[in-house]
MIBADREN-320847 format. One record per atom (N, C-alpha, C): atom name; x, y, z. Coordinates in steps of 0.02 Angstrom, whole numbers, plus 50000, padded with zeros to 5 digits. Atoms other than C-alpha are relative to their C-alpha. Layout:
REM residues N
vovex name = CA; xx = X; yy = Y; zz = Z
...
***
This chain:
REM residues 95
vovex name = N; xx = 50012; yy = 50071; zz = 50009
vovex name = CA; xx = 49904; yy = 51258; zz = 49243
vovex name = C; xx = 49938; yy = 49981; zz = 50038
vovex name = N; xx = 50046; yy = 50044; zz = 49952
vovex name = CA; xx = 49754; yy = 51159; zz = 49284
vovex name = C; xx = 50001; yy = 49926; zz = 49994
vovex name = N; xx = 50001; yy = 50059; zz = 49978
vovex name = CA; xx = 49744; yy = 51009; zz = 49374
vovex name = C; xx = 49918; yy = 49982; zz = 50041
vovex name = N; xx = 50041; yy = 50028; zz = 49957
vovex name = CA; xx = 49625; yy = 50876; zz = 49433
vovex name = C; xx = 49999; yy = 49938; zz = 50006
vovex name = N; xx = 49987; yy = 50076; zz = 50009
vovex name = CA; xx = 49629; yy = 50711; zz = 49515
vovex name = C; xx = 49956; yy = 49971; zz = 50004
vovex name = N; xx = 50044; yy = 50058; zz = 50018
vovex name = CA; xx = 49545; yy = 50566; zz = 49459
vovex name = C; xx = 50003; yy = 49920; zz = 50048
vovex name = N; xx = 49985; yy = 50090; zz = 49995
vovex name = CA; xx = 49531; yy = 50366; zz = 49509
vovex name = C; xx = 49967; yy = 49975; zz = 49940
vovex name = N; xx = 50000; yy = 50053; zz = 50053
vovex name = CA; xx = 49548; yy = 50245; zz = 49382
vovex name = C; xx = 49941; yy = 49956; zz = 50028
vovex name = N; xx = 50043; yy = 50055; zz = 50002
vovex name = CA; xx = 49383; yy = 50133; zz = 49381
vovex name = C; xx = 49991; yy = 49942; zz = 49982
vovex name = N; xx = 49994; yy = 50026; zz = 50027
vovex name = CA; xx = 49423; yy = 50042; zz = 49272
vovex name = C; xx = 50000; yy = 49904; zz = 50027
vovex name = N; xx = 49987; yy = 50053; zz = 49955
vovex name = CA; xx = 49433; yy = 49846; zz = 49326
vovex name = C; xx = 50073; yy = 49966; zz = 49978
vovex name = N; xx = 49923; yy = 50021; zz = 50047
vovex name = CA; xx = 49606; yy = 49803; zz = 49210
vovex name = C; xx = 50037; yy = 50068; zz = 49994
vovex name = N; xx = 49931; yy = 49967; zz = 50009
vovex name = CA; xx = 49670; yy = 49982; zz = 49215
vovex name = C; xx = 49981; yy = 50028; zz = 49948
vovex name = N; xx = 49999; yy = 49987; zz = 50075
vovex name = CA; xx = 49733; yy = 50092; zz = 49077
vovex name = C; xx = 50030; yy = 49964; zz = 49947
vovex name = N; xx = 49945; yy = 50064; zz = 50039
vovex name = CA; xx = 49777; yy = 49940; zz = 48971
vovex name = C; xx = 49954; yy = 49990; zz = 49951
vovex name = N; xx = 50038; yy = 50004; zz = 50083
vovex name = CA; xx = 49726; yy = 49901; zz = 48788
vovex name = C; xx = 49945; yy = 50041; zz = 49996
vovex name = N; xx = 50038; yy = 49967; zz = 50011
vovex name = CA; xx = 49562; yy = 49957; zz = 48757
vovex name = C; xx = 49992; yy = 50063; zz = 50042
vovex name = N; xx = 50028; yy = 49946; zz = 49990
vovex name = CA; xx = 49518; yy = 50057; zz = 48884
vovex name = C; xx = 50057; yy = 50064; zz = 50032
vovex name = N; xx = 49951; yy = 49930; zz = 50005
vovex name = CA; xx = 49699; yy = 50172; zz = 48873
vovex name = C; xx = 49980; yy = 50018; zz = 49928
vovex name = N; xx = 50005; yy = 49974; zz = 50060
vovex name = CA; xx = 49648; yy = 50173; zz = 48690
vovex name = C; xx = 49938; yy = 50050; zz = 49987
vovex name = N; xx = 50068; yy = 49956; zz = 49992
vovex name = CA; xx = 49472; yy = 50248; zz = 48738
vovex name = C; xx = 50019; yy = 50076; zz = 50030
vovex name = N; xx = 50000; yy = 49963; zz = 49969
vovex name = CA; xx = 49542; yy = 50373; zz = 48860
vovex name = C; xx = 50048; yy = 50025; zz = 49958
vovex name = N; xx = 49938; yy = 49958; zz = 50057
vovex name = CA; xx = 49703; yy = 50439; zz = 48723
vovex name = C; xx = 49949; yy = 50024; zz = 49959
vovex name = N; xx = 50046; yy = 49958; zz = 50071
vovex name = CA; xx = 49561; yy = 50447; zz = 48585
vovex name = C; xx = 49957; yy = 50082; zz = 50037
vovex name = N; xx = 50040; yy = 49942; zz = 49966
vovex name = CA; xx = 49469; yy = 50562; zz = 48725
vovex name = C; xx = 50036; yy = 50078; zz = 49986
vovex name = N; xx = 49953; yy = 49942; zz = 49987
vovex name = CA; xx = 49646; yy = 50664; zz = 48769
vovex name = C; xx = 49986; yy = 50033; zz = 49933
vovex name = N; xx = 49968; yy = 49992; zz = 50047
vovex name = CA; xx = 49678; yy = 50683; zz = 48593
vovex name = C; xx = 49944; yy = 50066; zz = 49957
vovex name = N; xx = 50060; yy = 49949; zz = 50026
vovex name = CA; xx = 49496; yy = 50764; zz = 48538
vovex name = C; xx = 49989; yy = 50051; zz = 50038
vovex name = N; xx = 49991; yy = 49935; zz = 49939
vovex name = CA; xx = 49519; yy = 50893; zz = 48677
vovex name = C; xx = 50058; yy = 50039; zz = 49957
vovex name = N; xx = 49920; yy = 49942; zz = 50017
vovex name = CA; xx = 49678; yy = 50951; zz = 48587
vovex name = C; xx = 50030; yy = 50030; zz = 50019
vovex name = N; xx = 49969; yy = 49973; zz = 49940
vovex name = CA; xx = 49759; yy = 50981; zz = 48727
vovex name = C; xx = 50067; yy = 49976; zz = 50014
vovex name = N; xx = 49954; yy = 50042; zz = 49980
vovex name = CA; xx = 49917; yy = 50963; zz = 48800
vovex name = C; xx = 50007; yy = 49964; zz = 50058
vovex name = N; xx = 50013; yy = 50013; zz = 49941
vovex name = CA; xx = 49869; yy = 50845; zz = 48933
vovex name = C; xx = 50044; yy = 49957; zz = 50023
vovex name = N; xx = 49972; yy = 50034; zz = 49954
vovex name = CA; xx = 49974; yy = 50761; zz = 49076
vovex name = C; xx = 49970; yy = 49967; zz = 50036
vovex name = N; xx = 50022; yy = 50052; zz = 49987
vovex name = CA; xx = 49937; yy = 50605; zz = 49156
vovex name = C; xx = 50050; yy = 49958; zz = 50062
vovex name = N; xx = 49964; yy = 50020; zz = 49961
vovex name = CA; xx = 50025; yy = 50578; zz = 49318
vovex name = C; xx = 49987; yy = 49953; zz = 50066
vovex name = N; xx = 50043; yy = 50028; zz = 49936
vovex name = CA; xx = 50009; yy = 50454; zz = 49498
vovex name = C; xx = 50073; yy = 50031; zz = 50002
vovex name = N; xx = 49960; yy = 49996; zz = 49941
vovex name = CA; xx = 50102; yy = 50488; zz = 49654
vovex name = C; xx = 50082; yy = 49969; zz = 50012
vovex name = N; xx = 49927; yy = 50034; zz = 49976
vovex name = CA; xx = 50296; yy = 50465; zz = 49648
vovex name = C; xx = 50021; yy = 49969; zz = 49932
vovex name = N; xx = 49944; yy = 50021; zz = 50075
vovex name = CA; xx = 50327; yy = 50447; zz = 49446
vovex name = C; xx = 49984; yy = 50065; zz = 49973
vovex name = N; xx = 50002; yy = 49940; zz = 50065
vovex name = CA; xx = 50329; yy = 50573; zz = 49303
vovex name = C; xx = 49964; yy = 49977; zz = 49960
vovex name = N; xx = 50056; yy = 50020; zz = 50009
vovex name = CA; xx = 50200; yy = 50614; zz = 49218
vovex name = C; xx = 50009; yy = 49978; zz = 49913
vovex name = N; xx = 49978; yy = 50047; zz = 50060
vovex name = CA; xx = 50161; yy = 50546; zz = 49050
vovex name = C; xx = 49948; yy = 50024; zz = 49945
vovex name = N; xx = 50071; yy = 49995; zz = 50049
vovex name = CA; xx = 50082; yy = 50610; zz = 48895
vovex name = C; xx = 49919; yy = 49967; zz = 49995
vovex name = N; xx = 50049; yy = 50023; zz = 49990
vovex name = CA; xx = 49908; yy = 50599; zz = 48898
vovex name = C; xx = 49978; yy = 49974; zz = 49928
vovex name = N; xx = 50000; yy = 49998; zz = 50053
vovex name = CA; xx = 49905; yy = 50609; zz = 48706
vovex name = C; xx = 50032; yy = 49914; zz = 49989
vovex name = N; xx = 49957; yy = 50085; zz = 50030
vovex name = CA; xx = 50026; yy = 50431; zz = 48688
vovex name = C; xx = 49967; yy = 49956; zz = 50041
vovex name = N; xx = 49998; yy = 50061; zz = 50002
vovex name = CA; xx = 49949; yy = 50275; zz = 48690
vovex name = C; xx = 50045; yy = 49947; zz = 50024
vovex name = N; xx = 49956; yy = 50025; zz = 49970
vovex name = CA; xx = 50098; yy = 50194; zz = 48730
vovex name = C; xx = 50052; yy = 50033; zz = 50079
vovex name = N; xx = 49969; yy = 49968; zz = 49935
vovex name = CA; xx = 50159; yy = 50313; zz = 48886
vovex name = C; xx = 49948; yy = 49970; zz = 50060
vovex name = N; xx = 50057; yy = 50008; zz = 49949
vovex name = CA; xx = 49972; yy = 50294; zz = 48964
vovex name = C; xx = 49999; yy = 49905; zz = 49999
vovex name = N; xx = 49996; yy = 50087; zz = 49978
vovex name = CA; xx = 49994; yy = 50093; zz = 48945
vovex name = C; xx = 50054; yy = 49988; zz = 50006
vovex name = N; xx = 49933; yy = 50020; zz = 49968
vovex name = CA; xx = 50166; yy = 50067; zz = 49002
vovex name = C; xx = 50015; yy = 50038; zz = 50079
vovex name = N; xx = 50006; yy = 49980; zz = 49956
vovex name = CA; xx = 50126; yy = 50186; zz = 49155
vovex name = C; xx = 49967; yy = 49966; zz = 50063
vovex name = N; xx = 50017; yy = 50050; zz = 49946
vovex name = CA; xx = 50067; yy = 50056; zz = 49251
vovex name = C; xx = 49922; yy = 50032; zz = 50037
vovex name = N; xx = 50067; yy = 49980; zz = 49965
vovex name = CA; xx = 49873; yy = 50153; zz = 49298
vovex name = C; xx = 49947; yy = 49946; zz = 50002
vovex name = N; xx = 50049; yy = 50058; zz = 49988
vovex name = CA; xx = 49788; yy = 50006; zz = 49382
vovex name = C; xx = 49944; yy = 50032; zz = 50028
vovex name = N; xx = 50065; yy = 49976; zz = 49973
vovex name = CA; xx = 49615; yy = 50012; zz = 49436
vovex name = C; xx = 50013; yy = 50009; zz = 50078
vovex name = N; xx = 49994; yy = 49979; zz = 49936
vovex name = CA; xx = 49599; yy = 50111; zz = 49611
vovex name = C; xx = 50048; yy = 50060; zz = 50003
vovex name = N; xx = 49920; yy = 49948; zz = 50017
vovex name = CA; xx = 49755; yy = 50235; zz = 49559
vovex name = C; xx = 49967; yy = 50055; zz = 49998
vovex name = N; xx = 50013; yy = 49946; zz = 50024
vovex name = CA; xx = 49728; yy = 50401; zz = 49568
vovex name = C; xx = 50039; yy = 50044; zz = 49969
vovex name = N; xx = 49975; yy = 49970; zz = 50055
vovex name = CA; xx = 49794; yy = 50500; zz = 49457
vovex name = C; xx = 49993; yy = 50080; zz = 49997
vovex name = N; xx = 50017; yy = 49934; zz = 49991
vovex name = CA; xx = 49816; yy = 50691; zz = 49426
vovex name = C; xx = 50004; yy = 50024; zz = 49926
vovex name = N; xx = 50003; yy = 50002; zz = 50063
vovex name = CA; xx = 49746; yy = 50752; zz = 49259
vovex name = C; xx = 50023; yy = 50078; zz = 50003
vovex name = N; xx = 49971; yy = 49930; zz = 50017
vovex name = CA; xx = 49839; yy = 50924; zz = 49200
vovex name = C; xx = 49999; yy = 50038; zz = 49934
vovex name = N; xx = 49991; yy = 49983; zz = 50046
vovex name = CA; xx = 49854; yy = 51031; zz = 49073
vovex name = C; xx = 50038; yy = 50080; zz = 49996
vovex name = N; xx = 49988; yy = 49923; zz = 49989
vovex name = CA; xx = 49977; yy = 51200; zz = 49047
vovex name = C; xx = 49954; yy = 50046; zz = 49981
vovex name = N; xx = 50026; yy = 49966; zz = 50044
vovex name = CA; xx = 49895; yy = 51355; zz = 48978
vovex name = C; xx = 49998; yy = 49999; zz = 49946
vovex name = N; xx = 49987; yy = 49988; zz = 50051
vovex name = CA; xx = 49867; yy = 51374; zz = 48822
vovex name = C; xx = 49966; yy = 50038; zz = 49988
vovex name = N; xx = 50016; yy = 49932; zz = 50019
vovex name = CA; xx = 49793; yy = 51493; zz = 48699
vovex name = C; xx = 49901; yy = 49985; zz = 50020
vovex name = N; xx = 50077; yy = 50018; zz = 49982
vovex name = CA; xx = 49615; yy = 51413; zz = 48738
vovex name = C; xx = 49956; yy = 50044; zz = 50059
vovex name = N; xx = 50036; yy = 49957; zz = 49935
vovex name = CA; xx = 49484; yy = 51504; zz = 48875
vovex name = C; xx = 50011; yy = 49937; zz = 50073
vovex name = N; xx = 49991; yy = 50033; zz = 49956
vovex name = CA; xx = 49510; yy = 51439; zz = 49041
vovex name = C; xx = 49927; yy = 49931; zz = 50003
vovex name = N; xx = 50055; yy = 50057; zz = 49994
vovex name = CA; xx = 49334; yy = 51380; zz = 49032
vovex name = C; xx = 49994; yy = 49963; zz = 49971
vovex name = N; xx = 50002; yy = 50042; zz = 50041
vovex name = CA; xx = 49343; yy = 51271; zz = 48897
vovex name = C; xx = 50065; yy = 49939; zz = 50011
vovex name = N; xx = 49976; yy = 50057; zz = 49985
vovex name = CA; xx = 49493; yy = 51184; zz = 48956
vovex name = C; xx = 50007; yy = 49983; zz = 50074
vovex name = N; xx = 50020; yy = 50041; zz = 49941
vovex name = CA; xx = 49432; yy = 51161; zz = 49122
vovex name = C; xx = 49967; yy = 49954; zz = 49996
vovex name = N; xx = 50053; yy = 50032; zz = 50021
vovex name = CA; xx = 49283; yy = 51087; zz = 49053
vovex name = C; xx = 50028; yy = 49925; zz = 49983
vovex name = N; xx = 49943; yy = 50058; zz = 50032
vovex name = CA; xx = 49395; yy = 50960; zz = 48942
vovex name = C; xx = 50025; yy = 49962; zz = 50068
vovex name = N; xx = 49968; yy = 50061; zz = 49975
vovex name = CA; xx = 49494; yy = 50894; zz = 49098
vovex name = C; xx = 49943; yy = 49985; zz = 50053
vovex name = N; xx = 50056; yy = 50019; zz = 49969
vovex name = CA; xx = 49338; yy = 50886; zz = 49192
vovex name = C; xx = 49960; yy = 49955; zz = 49974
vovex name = N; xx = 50029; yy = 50043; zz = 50017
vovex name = CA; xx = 49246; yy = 50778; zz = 49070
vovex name = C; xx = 50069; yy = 49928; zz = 49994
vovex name = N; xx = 49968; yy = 50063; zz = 50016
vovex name = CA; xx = 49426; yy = 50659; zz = 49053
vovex name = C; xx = 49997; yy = 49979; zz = 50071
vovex name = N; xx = 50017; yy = 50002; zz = 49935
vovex name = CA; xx = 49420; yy = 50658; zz = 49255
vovex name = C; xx = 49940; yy = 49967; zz = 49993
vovex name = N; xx = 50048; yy = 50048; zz = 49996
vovex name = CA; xx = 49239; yy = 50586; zz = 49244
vovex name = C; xx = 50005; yy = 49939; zz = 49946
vovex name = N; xx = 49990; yy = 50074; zz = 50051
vovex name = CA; xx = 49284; yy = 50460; zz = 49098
vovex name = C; xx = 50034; yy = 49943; zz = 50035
vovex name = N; xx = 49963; yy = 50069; zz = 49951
vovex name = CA; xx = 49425; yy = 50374; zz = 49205
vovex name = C; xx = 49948; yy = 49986; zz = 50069
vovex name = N; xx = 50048; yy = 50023; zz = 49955
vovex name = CA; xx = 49275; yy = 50386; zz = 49337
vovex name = C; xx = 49958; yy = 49940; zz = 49973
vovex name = N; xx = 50081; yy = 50068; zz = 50046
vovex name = CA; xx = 49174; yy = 50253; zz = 49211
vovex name = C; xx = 50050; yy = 49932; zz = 49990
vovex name = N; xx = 49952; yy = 50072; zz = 50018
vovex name = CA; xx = 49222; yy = 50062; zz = 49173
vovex name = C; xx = 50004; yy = 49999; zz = 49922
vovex name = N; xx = 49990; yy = 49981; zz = 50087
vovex name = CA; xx = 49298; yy = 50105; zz = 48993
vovex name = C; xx = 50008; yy = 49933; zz = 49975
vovex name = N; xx = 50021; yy = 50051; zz = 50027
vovex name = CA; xx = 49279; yy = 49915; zz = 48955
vovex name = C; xx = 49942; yy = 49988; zz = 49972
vovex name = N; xx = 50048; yy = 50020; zz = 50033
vovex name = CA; xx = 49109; yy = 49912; zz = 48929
vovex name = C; xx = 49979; yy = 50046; zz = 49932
vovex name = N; xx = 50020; yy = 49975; zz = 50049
vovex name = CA; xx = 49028; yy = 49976; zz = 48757
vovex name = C; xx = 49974; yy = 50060; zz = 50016
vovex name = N; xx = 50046; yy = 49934; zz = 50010
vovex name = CA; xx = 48968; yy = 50165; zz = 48705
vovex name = C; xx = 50057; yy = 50037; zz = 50074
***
């Protein structure tokens, strides 16, 4: 398994848009990614509705995961390394 933790930048969080920015991300990775903070269970990274009912306010850090799969390590390191710098950006603004 690899893991890596993030903070949410966000200024509202993973809420409407910008959980819908960061799922469209998980989702094009095609991965099975996990999406956990400190002291809950973690929460599909893939659902839209797990990552906005998880309560990830801005400042939260978060631990982005993923099991093995049949993929090269490097390529899905890469993957949770670029979703790790996305929740680093303010996914409200455009582009």
């Amino acid at each position: 398994m690899y893991t890596r933790k993030a903070t949410i930048a966000t200024s509202v969080g993973l809420h409407a848009r910008p959980a819908a920015v960061f799922v469209r991300a998980v989702n094009q990775t095609g991965l099975p990614i996990l999406l956990a903070k400190e002291g809950l269970d973690p929460v599909d990274g893939r659902s839209l509705l797990e990552v906005m009912t998880a309560d990830f306010g801005c400042g939260t850090e978060v631990e982005i995961s993923v099991a093995a799969t049949g993929a090269g390590d490097d390529s899905v390191r890469a993957a949770v390394d670029r979703l790790a710098e996305l929740l680093g950006t303010d996914l409200t603004e455009p582009g």
